[in-house]
C-alpha positions in Angstrom: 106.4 189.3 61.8 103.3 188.2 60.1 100.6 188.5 63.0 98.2 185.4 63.1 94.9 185.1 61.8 93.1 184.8 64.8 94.3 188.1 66.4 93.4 189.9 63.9 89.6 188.6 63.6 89.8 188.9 67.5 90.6 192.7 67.3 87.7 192.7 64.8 85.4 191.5 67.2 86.2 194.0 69.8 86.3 196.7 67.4 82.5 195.8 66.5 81.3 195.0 69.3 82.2 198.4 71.7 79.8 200.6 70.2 76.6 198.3 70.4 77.9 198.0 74.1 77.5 201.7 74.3 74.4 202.4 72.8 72.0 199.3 72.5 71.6 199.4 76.2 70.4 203.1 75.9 68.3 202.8 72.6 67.1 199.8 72.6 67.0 198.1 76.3 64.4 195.6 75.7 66.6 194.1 72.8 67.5 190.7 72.5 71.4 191.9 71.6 71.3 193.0 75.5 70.3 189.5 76.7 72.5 187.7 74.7 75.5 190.4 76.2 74.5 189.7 79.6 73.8 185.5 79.3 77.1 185.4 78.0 78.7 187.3 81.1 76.8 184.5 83.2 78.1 181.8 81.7 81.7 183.5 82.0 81.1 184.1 85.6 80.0 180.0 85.8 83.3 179.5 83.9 85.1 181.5 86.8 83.5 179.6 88.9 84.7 176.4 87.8 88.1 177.1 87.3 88.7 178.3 90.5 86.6 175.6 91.9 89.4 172.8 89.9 92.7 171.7 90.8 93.5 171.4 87.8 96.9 173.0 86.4 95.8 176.2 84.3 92.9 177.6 86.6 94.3 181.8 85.9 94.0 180.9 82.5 90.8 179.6 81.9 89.3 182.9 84.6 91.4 185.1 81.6 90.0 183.2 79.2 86.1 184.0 80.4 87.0 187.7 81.4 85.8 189.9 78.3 82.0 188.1 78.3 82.1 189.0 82.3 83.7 193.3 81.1 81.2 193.0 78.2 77.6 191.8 80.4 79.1 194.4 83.2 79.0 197.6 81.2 75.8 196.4 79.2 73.9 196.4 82.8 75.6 200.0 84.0 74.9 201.5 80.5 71.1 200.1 81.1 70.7 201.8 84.1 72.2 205.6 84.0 70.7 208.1 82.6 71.4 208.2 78.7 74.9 208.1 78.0 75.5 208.8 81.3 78.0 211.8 83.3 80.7 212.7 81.0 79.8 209.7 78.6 80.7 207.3 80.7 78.9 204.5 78.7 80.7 205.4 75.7 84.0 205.8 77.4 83.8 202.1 79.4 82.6 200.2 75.7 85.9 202.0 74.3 88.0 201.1 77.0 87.0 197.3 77.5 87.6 197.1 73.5 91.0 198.6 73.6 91.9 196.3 76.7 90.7 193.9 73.9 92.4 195.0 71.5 95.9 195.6 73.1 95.8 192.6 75.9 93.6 189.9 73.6 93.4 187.6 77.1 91.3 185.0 74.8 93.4 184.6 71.9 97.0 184.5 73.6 95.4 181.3 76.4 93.7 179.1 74.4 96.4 177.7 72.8 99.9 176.2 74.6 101.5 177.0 71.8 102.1 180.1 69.6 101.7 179.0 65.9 101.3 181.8 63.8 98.9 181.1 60.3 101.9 181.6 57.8 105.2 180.0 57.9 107.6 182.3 60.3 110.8 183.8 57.5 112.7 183.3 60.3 113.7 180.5 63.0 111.5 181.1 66.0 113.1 180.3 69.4 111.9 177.3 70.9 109.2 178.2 73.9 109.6 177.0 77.2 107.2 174.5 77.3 109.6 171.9 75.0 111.4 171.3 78.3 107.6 169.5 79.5 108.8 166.9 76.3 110.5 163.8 76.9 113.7 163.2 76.0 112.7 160.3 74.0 110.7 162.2 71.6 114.2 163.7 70.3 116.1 160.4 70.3 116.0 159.6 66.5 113.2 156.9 67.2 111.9 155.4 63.9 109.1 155.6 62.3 107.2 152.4 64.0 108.4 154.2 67.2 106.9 157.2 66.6 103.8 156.1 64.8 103.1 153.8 68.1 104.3 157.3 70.6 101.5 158.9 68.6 98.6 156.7 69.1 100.2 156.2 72.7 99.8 160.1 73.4 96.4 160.1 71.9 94.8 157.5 74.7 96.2 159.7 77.6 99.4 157.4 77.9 98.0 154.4 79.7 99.0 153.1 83.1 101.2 157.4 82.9 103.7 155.3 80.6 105.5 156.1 77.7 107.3 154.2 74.9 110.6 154.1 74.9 111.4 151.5 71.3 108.6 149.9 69.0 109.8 146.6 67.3 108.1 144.6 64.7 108.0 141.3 64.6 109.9 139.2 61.6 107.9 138.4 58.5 104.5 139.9 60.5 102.7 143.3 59.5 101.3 144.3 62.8 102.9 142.2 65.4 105.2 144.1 67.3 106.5 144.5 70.7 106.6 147.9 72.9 109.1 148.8 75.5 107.5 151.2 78.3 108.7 152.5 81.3 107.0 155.3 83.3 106.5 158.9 83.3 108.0 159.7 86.5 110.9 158.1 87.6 110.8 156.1 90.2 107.7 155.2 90.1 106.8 151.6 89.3 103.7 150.6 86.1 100.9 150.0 88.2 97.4 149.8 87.2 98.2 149.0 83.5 96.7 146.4 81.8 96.1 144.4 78.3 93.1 146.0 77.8 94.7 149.4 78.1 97.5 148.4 75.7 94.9 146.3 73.0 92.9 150.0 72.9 95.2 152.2 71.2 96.2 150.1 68.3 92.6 148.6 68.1 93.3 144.8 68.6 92.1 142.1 71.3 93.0 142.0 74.7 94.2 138.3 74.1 96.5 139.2 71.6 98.6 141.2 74.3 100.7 139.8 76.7 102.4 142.1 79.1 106.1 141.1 80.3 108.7 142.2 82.8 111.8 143.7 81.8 115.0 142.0 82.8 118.0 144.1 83.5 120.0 144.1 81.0 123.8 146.4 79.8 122.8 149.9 79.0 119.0 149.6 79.9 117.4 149.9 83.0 114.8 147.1 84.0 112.6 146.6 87.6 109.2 147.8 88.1 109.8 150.7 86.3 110.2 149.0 83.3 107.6 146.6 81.6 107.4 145.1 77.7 104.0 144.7 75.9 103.9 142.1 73.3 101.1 142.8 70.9 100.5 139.7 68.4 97.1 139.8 66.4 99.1 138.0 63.6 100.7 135.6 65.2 97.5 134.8 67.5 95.2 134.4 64.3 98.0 131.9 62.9 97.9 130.4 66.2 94.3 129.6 66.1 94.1 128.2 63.3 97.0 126.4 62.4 99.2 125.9 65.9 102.7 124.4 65.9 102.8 121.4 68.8 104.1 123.6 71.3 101.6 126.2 71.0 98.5 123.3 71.3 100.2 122.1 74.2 100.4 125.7 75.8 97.2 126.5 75.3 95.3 123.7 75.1 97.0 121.1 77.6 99.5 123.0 79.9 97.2 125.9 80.9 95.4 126.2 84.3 92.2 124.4 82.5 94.1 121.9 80.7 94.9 118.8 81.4 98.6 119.0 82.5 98.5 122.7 83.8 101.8 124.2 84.4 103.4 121.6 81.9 105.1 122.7 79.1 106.1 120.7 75.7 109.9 118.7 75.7 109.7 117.7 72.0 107.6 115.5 70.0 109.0 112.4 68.4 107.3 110.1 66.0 108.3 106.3 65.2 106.8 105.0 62.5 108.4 101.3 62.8 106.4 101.1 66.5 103.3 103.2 65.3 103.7 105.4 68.3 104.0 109.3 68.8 105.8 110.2 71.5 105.3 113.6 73.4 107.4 114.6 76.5 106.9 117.2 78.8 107.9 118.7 82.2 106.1 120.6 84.9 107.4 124.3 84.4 107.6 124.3 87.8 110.3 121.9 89.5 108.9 122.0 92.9 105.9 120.9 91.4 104.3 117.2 91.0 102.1 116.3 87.2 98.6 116.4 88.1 97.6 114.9 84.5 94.1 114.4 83.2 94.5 111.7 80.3 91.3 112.3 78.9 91.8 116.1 79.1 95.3 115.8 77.3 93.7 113.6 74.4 91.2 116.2 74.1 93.6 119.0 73.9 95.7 117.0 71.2 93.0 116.0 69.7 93.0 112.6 70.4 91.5 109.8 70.7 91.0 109.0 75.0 88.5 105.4 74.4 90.8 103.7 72.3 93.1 102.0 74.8 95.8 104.0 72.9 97.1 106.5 74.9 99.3 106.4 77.7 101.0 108.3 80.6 104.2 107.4 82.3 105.3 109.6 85.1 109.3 110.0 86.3 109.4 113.2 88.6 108.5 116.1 87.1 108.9 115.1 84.0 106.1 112.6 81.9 105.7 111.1 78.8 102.5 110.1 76.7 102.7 107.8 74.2 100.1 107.6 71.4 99.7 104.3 69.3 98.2 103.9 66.3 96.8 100.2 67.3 96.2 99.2 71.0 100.5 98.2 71.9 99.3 95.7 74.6 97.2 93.5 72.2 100.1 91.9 70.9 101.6 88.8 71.7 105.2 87.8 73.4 105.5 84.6 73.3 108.0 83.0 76.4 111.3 81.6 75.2 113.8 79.9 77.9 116.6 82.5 77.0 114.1 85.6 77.7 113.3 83.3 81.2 116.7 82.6 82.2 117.5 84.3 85.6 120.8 86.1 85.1 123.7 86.8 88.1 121.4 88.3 90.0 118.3 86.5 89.7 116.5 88.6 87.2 114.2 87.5 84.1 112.1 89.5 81.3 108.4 88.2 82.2 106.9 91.1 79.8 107.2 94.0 78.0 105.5 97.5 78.7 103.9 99.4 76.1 106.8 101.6 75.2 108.6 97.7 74.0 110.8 97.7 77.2 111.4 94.5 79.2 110.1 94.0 82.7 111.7 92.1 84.8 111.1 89.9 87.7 112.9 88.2 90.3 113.5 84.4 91.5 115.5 85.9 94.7 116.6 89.2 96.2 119.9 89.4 95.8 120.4 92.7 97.6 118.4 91.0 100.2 120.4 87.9 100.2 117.3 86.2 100.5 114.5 84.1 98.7 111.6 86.2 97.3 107.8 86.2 97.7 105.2 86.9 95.2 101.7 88.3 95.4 99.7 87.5 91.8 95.8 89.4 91.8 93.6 89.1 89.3 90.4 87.8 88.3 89.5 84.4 86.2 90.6 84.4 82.9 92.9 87.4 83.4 96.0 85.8 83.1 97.3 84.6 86.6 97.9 81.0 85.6 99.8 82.0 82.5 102.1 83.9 84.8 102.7 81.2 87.1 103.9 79.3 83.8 106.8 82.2 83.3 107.3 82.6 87.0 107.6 78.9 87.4 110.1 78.3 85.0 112.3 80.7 85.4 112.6 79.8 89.2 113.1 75.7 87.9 115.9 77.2 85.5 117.3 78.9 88.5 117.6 75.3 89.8 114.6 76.2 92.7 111.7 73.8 93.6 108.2 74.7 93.3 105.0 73.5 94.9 101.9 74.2 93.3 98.1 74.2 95.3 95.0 75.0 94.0 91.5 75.4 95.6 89.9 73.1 92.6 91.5 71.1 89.6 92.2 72.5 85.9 93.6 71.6 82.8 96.8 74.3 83.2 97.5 73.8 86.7 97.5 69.8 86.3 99.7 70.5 83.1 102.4 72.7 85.4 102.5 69.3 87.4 104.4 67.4 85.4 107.1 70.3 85.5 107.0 70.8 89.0 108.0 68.9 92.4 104.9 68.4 93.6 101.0 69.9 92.4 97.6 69.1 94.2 93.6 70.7 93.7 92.4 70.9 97.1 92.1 72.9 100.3 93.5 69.9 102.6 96.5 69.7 99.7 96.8 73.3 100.1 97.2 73.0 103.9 99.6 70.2 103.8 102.1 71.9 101.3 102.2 74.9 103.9 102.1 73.1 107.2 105.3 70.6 105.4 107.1 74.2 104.3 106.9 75.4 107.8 108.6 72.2 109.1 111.1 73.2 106.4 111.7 76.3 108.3 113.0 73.9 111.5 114.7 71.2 109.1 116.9 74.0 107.6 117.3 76.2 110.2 119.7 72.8 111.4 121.3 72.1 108.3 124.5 71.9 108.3 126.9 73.1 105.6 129.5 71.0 104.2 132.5 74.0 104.3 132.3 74.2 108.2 129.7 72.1 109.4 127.8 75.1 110.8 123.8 75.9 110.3 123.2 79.0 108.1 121.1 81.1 106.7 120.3 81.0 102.8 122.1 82.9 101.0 121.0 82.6 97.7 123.7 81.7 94.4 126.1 80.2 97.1 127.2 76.7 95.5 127.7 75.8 99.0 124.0 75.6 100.3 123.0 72.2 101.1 119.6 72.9 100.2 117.5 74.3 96.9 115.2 77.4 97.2 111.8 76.2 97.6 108.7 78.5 96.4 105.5 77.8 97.7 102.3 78.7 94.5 99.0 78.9 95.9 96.0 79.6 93.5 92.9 81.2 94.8 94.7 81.7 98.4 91.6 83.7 99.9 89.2 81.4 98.6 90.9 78.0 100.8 91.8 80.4 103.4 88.0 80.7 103.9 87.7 77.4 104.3 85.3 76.3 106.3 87.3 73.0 107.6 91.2 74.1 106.7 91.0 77.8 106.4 92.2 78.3 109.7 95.2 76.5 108.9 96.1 77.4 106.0 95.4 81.2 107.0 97.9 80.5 110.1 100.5 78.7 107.9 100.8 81.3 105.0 101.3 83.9 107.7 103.8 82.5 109.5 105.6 81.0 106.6 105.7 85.2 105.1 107.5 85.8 108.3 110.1 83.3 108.6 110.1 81.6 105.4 113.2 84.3 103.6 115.9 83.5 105.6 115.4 79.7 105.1 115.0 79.9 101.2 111.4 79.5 100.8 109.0 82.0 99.7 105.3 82.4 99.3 103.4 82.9 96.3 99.7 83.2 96.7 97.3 84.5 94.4 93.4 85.5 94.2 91.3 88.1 93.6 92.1 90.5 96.4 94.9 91.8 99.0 92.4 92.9 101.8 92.2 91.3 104.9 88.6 90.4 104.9 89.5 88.3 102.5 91.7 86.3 103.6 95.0 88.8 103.5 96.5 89.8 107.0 98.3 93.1 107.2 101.3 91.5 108.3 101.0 88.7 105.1 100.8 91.7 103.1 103.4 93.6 104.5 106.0 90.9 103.8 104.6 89.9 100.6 104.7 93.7 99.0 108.3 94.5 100.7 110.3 90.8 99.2 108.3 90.9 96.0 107.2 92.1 93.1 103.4 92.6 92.6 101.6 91.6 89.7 98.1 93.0 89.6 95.8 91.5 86.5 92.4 92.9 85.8 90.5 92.6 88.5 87.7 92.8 86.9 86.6 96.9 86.5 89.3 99.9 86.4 88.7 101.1 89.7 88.7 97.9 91.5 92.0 97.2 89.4 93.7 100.7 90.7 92.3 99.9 94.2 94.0 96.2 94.6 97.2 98.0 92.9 97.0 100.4 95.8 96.8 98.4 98.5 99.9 96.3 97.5 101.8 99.6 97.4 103.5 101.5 100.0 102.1 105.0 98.5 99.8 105.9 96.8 101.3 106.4 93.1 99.3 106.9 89.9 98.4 103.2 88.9 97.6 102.9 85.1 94.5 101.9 84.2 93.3 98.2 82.6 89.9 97.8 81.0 88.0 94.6 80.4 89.1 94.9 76.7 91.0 97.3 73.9 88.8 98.8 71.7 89.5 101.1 68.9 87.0 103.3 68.1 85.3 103.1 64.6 83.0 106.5 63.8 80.9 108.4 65.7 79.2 106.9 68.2 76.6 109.8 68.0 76.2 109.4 64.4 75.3 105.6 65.4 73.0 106.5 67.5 70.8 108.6 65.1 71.2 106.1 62.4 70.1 102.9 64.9 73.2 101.0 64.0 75.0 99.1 66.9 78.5 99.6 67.9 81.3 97.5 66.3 82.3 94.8 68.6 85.9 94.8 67.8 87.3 94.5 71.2 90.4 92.1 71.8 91.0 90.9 75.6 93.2 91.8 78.0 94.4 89.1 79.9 97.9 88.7 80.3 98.1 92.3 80.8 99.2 93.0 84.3 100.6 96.3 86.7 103.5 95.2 88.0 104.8 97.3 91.1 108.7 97.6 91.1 111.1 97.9 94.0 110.3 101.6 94.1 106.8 101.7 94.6 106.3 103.1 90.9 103.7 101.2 89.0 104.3 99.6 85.7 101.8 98.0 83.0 103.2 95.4 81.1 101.8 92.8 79.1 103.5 89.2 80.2 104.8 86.7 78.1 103.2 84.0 76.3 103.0 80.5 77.5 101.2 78.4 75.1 99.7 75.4 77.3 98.4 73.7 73.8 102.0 73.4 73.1 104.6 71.2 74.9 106.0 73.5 77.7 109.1 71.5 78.1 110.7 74.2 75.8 110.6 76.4 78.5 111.4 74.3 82.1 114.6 72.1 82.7 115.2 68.5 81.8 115.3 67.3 85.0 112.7 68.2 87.9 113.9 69.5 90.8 113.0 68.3 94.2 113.8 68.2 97.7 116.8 66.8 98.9 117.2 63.1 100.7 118.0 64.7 104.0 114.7 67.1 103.7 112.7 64.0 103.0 113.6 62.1 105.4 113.0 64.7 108.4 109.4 65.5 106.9 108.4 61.9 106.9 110.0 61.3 110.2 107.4 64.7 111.4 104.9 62.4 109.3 104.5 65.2 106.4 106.2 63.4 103.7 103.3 61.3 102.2 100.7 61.3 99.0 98.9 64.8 99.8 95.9 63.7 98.4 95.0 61.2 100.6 92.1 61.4 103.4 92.9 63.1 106.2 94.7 61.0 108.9 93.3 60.6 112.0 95.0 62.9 114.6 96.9 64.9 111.9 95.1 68.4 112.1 93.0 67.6 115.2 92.7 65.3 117.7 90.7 62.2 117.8 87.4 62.9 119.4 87.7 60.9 123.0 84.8 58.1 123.6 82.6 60.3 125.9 82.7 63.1 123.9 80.7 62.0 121.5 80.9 61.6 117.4 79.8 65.4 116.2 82.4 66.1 114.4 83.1 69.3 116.0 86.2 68.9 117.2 87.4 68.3 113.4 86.4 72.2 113.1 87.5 73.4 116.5 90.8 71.3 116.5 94.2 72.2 115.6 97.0 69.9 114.3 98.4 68.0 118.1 101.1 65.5 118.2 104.1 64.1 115.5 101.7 65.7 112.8 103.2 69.2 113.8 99.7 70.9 113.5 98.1 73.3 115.5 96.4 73.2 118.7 92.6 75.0 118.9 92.3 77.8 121.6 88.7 75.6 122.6 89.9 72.0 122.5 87.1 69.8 121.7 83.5 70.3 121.8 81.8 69.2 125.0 78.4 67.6 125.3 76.8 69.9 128.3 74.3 67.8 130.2 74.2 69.8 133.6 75.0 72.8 134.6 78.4 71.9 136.0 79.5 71.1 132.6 78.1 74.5 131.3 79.7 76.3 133.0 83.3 74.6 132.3 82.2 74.6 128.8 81.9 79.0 129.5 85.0 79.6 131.1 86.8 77.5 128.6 85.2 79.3 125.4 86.2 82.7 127.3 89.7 81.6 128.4 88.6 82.5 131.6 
């Protein structure tokens, strides 16, 4: 056998070196050789030292390793200090022995190395040492060459997280994507500690372009803890950057933690070009989960624009859909048609469209109820309330229903809906008479009774055998008469109980204003009733957030309520590019009235743009031929209460309050104080009339009577 180059220089060495041990110490002692010799055997006794200082696996070999320098520095120092060559040559005969130890043991050359690779190729197969066992079986397992390449730079970073590779796999159609399969040194032991850093080192790319993935269990492969995958995508991720695919954008940009759906991932994406509208769904990853959705966030992710009055959200459980138009959808224009305002079976007519194109629909009765309806209308001037009464008015007339309308002043569309209508007045004290006479309806009806078995019964609405028409009570700018200083007390008291009882009689309340809060003129129970029998239509009311508030407070929870702006506006340019050049902003904005939130039966809010009811027109197209009104019977009761009469007139002495008596005096107080007495069917104040007090007597009467004491 060939013996390897670096035994033989080794042998060299300690050939050399054994007579200079032997005689530079006596010759020469003061010689630099002799400090080198004995430095060296410090630094091999500080080698000792460490090794057996170290836990390390090895320690015997590394103290064999350092043995000749510690031999060598030891017989330079006794050669040093006998006398010449010493008894019997002793000087001579220690250099010759540490060189043949050298020469025959060679301690250095034989563990340095784990393995025995001799210089020239071995004519013969050389048995495999022992230390192949210390391999993993992996290494023999036929791996290819992307395996082995990627086992290679593995072993070279001190096997990461004490993993090894078990299969390398490129990607399709990439050069450097590729996806490793580890599992752990020992078995048993789960990957701890092991992380994208760690994995992005070896084959020199970016942490972000490794993801690190469990390993599902799978036939003929283990999986667990044990186990983990390591997907390693510069390629893909540089692709991904610059030119993503829809799901990717959403990923990264809209359903992560910072985005503005996180933990939302990407249905599909549609597109219809007829409507101008892209359509993206998604659902929370997550089913337990509820959309927490940012709408400006998600136009910036998609790249978007969020001011344009474009973009919308609906929400349905977990899942959501946002629809982008290419021109604001709720600018258009619907206009009403009787067929689109006929009430079908169950007393249901389209009274808008949303911005997806889909008909809303309102009610003229609750038929799972078996009962009239109510209805609550909110919204500022000029938003579009009266327009709505229009629609809501004639579908109820085409139901064959009456309708009453009150407002707090006169106008040109409200006198217009008069000629449609039973009855229509501009007042407060009108306002109060239509109520007071509806709540005398509740008695008259309550004792009607019906021609199949001459019984009383409740309404029941559809029925051909009712004796009596529904009758729907409108009043305009409710909270504004119900503050009235001379009838608000009435009319407040009226509409409340009239929400209470009025259902089971056929008549319903309809009033409408600018706010649902009681301060204003809205009790909770008048708003309790009103949001449980109806539908609520919310208008602008007059800034987003005041808008989302009202929308609120008609709503048993609290859902997420779309949002209406005082006008749509696409955007045109930069606005920051206008503001360096001086120019001002386009005023292309198009109003918003007509455009309502409409809360459905199931709390979920809806925003819809109503239909069109052109007053400059004729509006017979839309309401019957024939008006409908009370019937004889109804009449006659009312005026025999004395309620049946021009509602326009004066007020009638004794019909709210009663007549101040002679000694009381003239102040008009007991017009304010007063409630309706006598035939009239009005209320009765809690103070009675006011009292002049002339002595103390009176005083204190006039006290105990303002205290109920």
């Amino acid at each position: 056998m060939t013996m390897p180059r670096s035994v033989a220089l080794e042998r060299f060495a300690y050939t050399l070196a054994a007579p200079v041990l032997a005689v530079a110490p006596n010759l020469y002692p003061d010689h630099p050789v002799n400090q080198v010799v004995q430095l060296a055997g410090a630094a091999g006794i500080g080698g000792w030292f460490l090794a057996a200082k170290s836990d390390a696996h090895g320690a015997g070999r590394k103290i064999l390793r350092w043995s000749p320098l510690v031999l060598a520095a030891a017989i330079d120092i006794a050669a040093k200090n006998t006398t010449g060559f010493g008894p019997y040559g002793l000087d001579g005969l220690l250099a010759a022995g540490w060189a043949a130890t050298g020469y025959l043991v060679m301690p250095f050359s034989r563990h340095t190395r784990r393995r025995h690779r001799p210089a020239l190729a071995a004519p013969v197969a050389q048995p495999a040492p022992a230390e192949v066992l210390e391999e993993p079986v992996v290494q023999d397992d036929g791996a290819d060459l992307l395996t082995r390449d990627a086992r290679m730079l593995w072993e070279q970073a001190g096997m990461p997280g004490r993993t090894r590779i078990v299969k390398a796999t490129r990607h399709p159609g990439q050069q450097h994507d590729m996806t490793i399969l580890l599992r752990a040194s020992e078995p048993g032991r789960p990957i701890t500690g092991l992380t994208e850093a760690a994995v992005a080192a070896p084959f020199a790319v970016p942490s972000s372009d490794v993801v690190l993935a469990e390993v599902a269990i799978q036939p003929g492969r283990q999986g667990g803890p044990g186990w983990m995958e390591a997907h390693i995508t510069p390629d893909a991720n540089q692709r991904r950057r610059a030119k993503p695919t829809d799901q990717e954008r959403w990923t990264d940009k809209v359903g992560s933690p910072k985005g503005g759906a996180p933990g939302s991932e990407l249905v599909h994406k549609t597109r219809d070009d007829v409507r101008g509208v892209t359509f993206y769904r998604a659902k929370m990853a997550d089913a337990t989960t509820s959309p927490r959705i940012d709408l400006a966030k998600v136009c910036r992710g998609l790249k978007l624009p969020e001011d344009d009055s474009c973009v919308f959200v609906l929400i349905d459980g977990i899942e959501f859909l946002i629809s982008a138009f290419d021109k604001p959808p709720l600018s258009a224009i619907f206009p009403a048609t009787r067929e689109l305002l006929t009430p079908d079976a169950k007393g249901m007519y389209v009274c808008g469209y949303t911005i997806t194109g889909q008909p809303v629909k309102n009610m003229v009765f609750q038929h799972d109820k078996n009962a009239a309806r109510h209805g609550l209308i909110l919204g500022v001037s000029r938003s579009g309330k009266t327009q709505f009464f229009a629609i809501d008015m004639a579908a109820m007339s085409l139901a064959g229903q009456v309708v009453w309308l009150s407002t707090v002043r006169k106008d040109e569309k409200t006198s217009t809906l008069g000629k449609y209508i039973d009855r229509q007045g501009s007042n407060a004290l009108w306002m109060a008479r239509s109520l007071r006479a509806a709540k005398a309806l509740c008695e008259i009806r309550a004792e009607m009774p019906w021609a199949y078995d001459g019984e009383a019964h409740d309404y029941k609405p559809g029925d051909a055998r009712c004796p009596y028409r529904q009758l729907n009570v409108f009043a305009d700018e409710f909270m504004t008469a119900a503050q009235d200083a001379t009838f608000g007390e009435f009319i407040q008291a009226d509409g409340d109980d009239l929400t209470v009882t009025g259902l089971k009689y056929g008549i319903g309340f309809n009033p409408a204003g600018q706010s649902p809060f009681a301060h204003n003129g809205f009790s909770t129970e008048m708003k309790d009733n009103l949001r449980q029998n109806s539908r609520p239509s919310i208008f602008n009311m007059g800034s987003p957030g005041a808008t989302r508030k009202a929308a609120e407070g008609t709503m048993e929870n609290a859902y997420d309520v779309p949002t209406i702006p005082a006008r749509y506006a696409q955007q045109e340019g930069s606005a920051i590019e206008r503001a360096m050049r001086g120019e001002a902003d386009p005023e292309n904005g198009v109003s918003t009235g007509g455009v309502a939130i409409m809360v459905m039966d199931n709390g979920r809010a809806v925003l819809m743009r109503s239909l069109y009811a052109d007053f400059d027109t004729d509006l017979a197209t839309l309401f019957p031929d024939d008006v409908n009104r009370l019937t004889d019977h109804e009449i006659s009761e009312l005026e025999k209460r004395g309620l049946w009469f021009d509602w326009n007139e004066p007020v009638r002495p004794g019909e709210f309050w009663p007549e101040p008596k002679e000694d009381d005096g003239d102040d008009g107080g007991s017009r304010r104080r007063g409630g309706g007495g006598g035939k009239s069917g009005g209320r009765a104040s809690k103070g009675g009339s006011r009292q002049e007090v002339v002595s103390a007597r009176k005083a204190l009467e006039a006290i105990k009577s303002l205290t109920d004491a």
